[in-house]
C-alpha positions in Angstrom: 12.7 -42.2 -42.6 9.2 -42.6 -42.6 9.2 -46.2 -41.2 12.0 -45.9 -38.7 13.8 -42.9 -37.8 17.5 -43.0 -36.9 16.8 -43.3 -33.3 15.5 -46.8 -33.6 18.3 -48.1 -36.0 21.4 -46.1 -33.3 20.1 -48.8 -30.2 22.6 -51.4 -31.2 23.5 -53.4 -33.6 19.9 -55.3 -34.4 19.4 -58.8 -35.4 19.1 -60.2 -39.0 15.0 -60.7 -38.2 14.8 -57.1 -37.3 16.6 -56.2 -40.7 14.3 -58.3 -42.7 11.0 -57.0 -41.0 12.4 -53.5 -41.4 13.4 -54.2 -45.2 9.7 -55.5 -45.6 8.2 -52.6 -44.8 10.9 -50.0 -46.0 9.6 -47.2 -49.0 11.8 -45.4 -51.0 12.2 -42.6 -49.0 12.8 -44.7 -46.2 15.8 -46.7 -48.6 17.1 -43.4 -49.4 17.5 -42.7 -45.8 19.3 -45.7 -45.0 21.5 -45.4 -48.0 22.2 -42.2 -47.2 23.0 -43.5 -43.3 25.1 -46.6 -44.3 27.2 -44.3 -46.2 27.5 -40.7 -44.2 25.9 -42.0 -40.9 28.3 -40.2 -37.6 28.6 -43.4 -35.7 29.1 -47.4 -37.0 25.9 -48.5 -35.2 23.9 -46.4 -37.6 26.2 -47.5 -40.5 25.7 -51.3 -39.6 22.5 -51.5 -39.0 21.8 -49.7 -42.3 23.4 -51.8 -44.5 21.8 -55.0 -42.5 18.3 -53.4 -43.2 19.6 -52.3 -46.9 21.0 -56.0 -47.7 17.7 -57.8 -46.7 16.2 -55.6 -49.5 13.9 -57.0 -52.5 15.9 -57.4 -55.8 19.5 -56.7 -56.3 19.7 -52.9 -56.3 21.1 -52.6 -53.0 24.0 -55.7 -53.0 26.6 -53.5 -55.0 26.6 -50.5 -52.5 26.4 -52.7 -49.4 29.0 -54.7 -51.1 31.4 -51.6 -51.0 30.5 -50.5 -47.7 31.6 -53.8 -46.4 35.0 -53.8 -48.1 35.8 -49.9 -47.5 34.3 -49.3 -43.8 36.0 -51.0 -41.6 34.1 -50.0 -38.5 31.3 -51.4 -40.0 32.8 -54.4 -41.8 34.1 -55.5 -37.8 30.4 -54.7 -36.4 28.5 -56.6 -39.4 31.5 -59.5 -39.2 30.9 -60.1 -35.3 26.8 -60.3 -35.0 27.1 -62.7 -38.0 29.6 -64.7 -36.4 27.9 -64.4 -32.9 24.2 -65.7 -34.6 26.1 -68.2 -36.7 28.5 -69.8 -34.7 26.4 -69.3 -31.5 28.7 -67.6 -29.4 28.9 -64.4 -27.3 29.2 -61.3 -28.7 32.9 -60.9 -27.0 34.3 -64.2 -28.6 32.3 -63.3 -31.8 34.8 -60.3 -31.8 37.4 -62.1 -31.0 37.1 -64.3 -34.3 36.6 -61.4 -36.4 39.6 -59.7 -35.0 42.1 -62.6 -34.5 41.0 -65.8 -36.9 44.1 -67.5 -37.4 43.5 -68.1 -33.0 41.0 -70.0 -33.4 42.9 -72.7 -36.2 42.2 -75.6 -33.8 38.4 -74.7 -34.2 38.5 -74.5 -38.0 36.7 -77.3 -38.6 33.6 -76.2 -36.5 33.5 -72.5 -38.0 33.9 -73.9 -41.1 30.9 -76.4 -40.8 28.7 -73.1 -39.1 29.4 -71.1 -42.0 28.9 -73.7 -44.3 25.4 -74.5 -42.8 24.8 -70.7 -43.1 25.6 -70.1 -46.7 23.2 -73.1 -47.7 20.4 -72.4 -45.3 17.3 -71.2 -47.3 16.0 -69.7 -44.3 18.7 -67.0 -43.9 17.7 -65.6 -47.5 16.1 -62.4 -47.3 12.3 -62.1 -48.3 11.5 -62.6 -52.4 15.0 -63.9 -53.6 16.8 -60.9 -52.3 20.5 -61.0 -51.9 22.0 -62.3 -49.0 24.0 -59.9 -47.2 27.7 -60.6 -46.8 27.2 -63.8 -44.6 23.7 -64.1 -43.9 23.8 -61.1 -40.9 
């Protein structure tokens, strides 16, 4: 990737800002890299932060293969689940995990994940730049 090679996107899993600056300034080589990482990529940090970077993306032609990642990768599906629920909900990573992992725990909190999520879905702010798609729950 021209932009950002694979070292930068294995650190960790990156916040949503960092996905949308990255996405700003990807090319299509660079988008071809990080397809080709969110799908093949050896490790789930690459895989995540791929499709983060992917789903903040101008235009639509991304949401369908995130989409499927998200559903079919369940390493990356728990990853991309727990730093949404961690900005979101405003909790530590390790409780973010916890939620992900173990929802039907947390039932006497319902009400307040629900309002957080809520917020999330109709906060302009979270969109990614020029009405690109949201990425599965704002992350």
């Amino acid at each position: 990737m021209g932009l950002v090679g694979a070292h930068v996107v294995l650190v960790g899993v990156t916040a949503s800002r960092t996905h949308v600056v990255t996405a700003s300034l990807a090319d299509k080589a660079s988008t071809a890299n990080l397809r080709r990482w969110m799908l093949d990529g050896d490790v789930p940090i690459l895989r995540v932060n791929a499709a983060g970077i992917l789903a903040k993306l101008p235009g639509q032609g991304q949401a369908d293969q995130v989409a499927r990642v998200l559903a079919h990768d369940e390493e990356v599906r728990h990853l991309y689940m727990t730093a949404v629920t961690s900005r979101v909900c405003a909790v530590d990573w390790t409780t973010a995990g916890r939620i992900v992992s173990q929802p039907a725990s947390y039932g006497p909190r319902a009400d307040f994940l629900a309002t957080r999520f809520a917020r999330e879905a109709l906060n302009p702010g979270t969109l990614a730049p020029a009405g690109a798609p949201r990425s599965c729950c704002g992350s």
